[in-house]
C-alpha positions in Angstrom: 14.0 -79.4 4.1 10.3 -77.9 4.1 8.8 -82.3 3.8 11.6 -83.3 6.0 10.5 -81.5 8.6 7.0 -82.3 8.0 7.4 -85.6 8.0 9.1 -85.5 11.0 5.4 -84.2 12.5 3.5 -86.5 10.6 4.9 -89.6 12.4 4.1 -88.0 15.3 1.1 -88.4 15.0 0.0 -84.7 13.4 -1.6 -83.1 10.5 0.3 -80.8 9.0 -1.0 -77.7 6.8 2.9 -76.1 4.7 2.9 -72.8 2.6 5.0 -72.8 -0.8 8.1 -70.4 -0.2 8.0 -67.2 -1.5 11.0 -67.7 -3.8 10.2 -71.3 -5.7 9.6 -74.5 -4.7 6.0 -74.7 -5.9 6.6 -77.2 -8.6 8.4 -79.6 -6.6 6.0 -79.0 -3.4 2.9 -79.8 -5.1 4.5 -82.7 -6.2 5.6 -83.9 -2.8 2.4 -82.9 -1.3 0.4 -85.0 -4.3 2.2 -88.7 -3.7 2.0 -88.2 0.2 -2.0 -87.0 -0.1 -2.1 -90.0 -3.0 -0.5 -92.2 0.5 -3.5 -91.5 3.0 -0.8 -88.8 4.7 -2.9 -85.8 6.3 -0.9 -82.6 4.4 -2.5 -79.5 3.2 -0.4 -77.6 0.7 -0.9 -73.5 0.1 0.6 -70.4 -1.3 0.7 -66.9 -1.1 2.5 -64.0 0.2 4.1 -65.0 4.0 3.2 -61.7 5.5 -0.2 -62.0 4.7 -0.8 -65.4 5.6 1.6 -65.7 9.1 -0.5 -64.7 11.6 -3.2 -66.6 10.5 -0.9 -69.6 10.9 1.2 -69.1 13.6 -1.6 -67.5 16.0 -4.2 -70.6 15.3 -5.0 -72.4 18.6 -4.7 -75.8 17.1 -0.9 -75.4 16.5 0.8 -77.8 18.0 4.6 -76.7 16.1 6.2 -74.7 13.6 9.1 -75.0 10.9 10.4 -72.4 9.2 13.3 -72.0 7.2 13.5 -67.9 6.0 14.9 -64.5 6.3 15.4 -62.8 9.7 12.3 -60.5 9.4 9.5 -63.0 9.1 11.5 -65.1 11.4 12.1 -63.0 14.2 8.1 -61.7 14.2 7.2 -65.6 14.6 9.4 -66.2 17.3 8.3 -63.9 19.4 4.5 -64.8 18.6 5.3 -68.8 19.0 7.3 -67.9 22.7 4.3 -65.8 23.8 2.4 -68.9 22.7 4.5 -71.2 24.2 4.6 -73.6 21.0 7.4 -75.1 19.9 9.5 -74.3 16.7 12.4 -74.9 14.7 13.0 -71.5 13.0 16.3 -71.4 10.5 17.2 -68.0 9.2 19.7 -66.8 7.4 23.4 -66.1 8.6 26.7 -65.0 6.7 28.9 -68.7 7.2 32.4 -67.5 7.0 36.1 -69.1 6.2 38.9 -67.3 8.0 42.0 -67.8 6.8 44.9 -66.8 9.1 48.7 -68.5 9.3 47.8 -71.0 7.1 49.6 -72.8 4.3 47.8 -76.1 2.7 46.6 -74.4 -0.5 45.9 -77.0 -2.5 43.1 -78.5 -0.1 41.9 -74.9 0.9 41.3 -74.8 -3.4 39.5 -78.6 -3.4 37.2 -77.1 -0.5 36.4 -73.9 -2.3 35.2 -75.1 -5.4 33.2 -78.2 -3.8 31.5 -75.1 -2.0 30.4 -73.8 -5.5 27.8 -76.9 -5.9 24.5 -75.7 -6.2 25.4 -72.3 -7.3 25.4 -71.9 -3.2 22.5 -72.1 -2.8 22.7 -73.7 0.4 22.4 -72.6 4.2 25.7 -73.9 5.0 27.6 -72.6 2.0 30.3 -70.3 3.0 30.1 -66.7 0.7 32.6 -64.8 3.0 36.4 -64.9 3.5 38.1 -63.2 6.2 41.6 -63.6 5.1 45.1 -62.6 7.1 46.7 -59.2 5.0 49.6 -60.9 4.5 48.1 -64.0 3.6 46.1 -62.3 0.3 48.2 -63.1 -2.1 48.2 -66.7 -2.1 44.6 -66.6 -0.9 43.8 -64.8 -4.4 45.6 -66.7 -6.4 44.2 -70.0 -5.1 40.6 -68.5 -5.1 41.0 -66.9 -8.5 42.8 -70.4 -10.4 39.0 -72.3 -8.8 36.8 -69.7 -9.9 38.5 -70.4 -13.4 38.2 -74.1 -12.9 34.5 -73.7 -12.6 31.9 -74.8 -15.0 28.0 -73.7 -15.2 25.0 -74.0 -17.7 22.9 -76.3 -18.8 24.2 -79.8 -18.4 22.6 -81.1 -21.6 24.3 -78.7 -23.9 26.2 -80.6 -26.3 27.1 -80.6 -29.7 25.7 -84.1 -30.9 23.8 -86.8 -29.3 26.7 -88.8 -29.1 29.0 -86.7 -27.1 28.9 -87.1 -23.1 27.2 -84.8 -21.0 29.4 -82.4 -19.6 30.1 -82.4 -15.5 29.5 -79.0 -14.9 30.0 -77.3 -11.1 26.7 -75.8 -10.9 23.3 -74.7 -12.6 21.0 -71.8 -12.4 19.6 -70.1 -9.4 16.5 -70.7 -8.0 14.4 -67.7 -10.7 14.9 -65.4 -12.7 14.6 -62.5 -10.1 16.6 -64.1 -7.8 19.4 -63.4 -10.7 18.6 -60.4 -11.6 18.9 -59.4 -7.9 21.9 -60.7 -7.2 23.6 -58.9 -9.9 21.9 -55.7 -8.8 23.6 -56.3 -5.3 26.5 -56.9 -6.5 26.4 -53.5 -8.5 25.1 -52.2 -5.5 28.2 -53.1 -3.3 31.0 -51.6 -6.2 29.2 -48.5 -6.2 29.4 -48.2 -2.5 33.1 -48.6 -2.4 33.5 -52.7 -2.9 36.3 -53.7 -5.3 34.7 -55.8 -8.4 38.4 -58.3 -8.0 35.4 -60.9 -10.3 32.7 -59.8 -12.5 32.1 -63.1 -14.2 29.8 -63.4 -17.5 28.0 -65.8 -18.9 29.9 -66.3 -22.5 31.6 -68.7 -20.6 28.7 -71.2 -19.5 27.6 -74.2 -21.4 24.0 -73.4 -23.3 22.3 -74.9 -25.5 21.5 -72.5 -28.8 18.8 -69.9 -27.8 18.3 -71.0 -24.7 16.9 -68.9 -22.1 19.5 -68.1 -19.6 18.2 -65.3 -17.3 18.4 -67.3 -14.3 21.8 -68.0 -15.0 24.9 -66.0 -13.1 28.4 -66.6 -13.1 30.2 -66.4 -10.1 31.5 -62.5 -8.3 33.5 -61.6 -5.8 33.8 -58.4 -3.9 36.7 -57.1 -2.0 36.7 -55.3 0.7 32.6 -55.0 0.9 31.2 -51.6 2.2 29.4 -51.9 5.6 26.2 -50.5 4.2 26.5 -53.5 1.7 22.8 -55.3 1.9 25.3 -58.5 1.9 27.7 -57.4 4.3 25.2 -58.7 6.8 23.5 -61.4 5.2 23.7 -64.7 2.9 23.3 -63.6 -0.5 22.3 -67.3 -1.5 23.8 -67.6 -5.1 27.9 -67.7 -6.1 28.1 -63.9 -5.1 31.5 -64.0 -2.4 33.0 -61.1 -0.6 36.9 -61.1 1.3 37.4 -59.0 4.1 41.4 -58.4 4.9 42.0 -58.4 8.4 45.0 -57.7 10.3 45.0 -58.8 13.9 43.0 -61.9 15.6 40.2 -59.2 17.0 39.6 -58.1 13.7 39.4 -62.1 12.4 36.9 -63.0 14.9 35.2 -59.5 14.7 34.5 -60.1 10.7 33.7 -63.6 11.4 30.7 -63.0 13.4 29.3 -59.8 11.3 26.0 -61.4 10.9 25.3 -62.1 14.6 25.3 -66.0 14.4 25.9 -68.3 11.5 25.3 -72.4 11.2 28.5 -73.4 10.2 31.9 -71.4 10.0 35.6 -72.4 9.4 39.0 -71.8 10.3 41.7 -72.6 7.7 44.9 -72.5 9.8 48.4 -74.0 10.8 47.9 -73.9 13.8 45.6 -75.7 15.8 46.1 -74.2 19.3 44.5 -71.0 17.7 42.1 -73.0 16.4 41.1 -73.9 19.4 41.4 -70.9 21.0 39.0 -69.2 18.2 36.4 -71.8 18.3 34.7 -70.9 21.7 34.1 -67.4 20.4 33.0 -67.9 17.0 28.9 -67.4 16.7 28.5 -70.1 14.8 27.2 -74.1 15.5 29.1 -75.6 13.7 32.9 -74.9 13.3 35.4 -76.8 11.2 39.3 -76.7 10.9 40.7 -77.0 7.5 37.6 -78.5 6.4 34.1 -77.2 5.9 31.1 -78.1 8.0 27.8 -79.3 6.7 24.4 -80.2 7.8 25.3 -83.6 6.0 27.7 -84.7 9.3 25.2 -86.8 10.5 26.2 -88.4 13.4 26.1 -84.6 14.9 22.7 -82.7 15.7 22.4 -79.5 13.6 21.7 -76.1 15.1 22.6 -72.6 14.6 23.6 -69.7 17.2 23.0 -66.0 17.7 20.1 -64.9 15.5 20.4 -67.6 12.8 18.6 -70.1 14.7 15.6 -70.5 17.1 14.0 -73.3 18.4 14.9 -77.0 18.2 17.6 -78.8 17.0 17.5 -81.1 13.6 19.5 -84.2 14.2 18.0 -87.9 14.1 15.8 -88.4 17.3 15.9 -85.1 18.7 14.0 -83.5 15.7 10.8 -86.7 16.5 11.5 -85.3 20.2 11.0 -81.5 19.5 7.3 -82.6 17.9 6.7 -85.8 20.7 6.3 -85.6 24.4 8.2 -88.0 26.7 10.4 -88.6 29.7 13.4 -86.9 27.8 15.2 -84.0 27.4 13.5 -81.6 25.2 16.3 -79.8 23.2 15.9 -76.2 21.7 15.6 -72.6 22.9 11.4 -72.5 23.5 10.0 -72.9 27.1 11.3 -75.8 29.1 14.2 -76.5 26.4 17.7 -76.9 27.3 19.7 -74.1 24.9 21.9 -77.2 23.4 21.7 -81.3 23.5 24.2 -83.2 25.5 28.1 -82.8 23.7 26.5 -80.6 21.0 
């Protein structure tokens, strides 16, 4: 995301100067950075801690634009610097992407969506770690949700027995570090101690390794139920196969859990009915919004934006991400100075 976006600037014309992310990425980074440096492309590549290097950054005089894609801390202290500076920005932070699940009955494509949602160990800013499910609709929910989490397969996807036996297709890997692991089962600890019902505590004897491997970036999928309110996740994308289910029992309280984290990229209705799905759509805080199907970034032929606090500035989507770095006798799309809030039938 980080050298799409920078790419995007390049062609127009800029140098562009990109810090490492705090949480990984170096590796793969400094390889980008080397073959486009090796192609005559003006890139600077750095690291270090983000709070000690953003004002330097986002305060220069020579910046033209910013991309960020991080949590809503950092985030929201840039915005507010890059609006006072007028400059423009494309600023993706986190938001809780929800499914709600209300009158429906198609469980067998609600179960083909849920575990396609478990690629990447979701670790993905459209993957969806919250369900906001009807009461009476629990039962089935769980036991659709509980037969995929069973279907799953993680580890290492060269751990076999011999040479000669295929690789197995696994659902996921590891997550991004080791502390990102470790964290994540802390917060999960964190949320059953609060009052959260542990329905999955999944372990690792189940994963494919290969003998003595190191697996401490490994973790196998958890679900809370009923998360606390003071949950650090009740709020927030947790960014690895940690979900939570919130049981709801009137449409206020559906729409209420669905926006918890003030704006979201993508959210989903699973449903029967598709006059309530349209009448839910307008109000839910997210960009995108699917019906019996989840939403991506991937849908290409559609811009790609957030709402409420997950998103500031421009939108990515083909020729409107050149135009948020160009000038011209267009529309400029995003919410900084003389943007319009959304693109035409966004």
């Amino acid at each position: 995301m980080l050298v799409h976006a920078e790419l995007a600037q390049l062609l127009a014309g800029s140098a562009v100067i990109a810090k490492t992310p705090s949480q990984g990425g170096f590796h793969a980074l400094t390889l980008s950075h080397a073959l486009m440096v090796r192609a005559g492309l003006p890139v600077t590549l750095l690291s270090g801690i983000g709070g000690d290097l953003s004002d330097a950054l986002i305060s220069s005089p020579q910046l033209g634009a910013l991309a960020f894609v991080g949590g809503r801390s950092n985030g929201r202290k840039a915005a507010s610097t890059l609006a006072d500076l007028r400059r423009r920005h494309i600023l993706e932070q986190e938001g809780l992407n929800t499914w709600g699940i209300w009158n429906f009955s198609q469980w067998p494509l609600l179960a083909g969506h849920l575990k396609k949602g478990f690629e990447y160990a979701k670790q993905r800013c459209t993957a969806y770690p919250r369900y906001v499910v009807q009461r009476r609709l629990l039962p089935d929910f769980l036991a659709t949700y509980q037969e995929v989490i069973a279907s799953l397969k993680f580890g290492n996807p060269f751990a076999v027995e011999s040479a000669s036996d295929p690789l197995p297709e696994l659902d996921f890997g590891p997550v991004i570090s080791q502390s990102k692991a470790t964290d994540l089962r802390a917060r999960y600890e964190e949320a059953i101690v609060a009052g959260g019902i542990p329905l999955i505590r999944g372990g690792l004897g189940v994963g494919r390794f290969i003998p003595g491997q190191d697996q401490s970036a490994y973790i196998a999928p958890a679900c809370v139920l009923n998360p606390p309110t003071g949950w650090s996740f009740h709020h927030s994308e947790p960014f690895g196969p940690i979900d939570s289910i919130v049981i709801v029992d009137t449409e206020s309280e559906l729409l209420s859990a669905m926006n918890v984290s003030n704006g979201a990229l993508v959210a989903s209705i699973a449903t029967d009915d598709p006059d309530f799905a349209a009448r839910l759509r307008p109000d839910v805080q997210s960009f995108k919004f699917g019906v019996n199907t989840p939403r991506s970034r991937g849908d290409r032929e559609e811009v790609f934006g957030g709402r409420g606090a997950s998103w500031r500035g421009a939108f990515v989507g083909g020729d409107l991400l050149i135009a948020a770095f160009t000038d011209g006798d267009r529309p400029l799309c995003g919410n900084f100075p003389n943007g319009s809030l959304y693109p035409p039938n966004a």
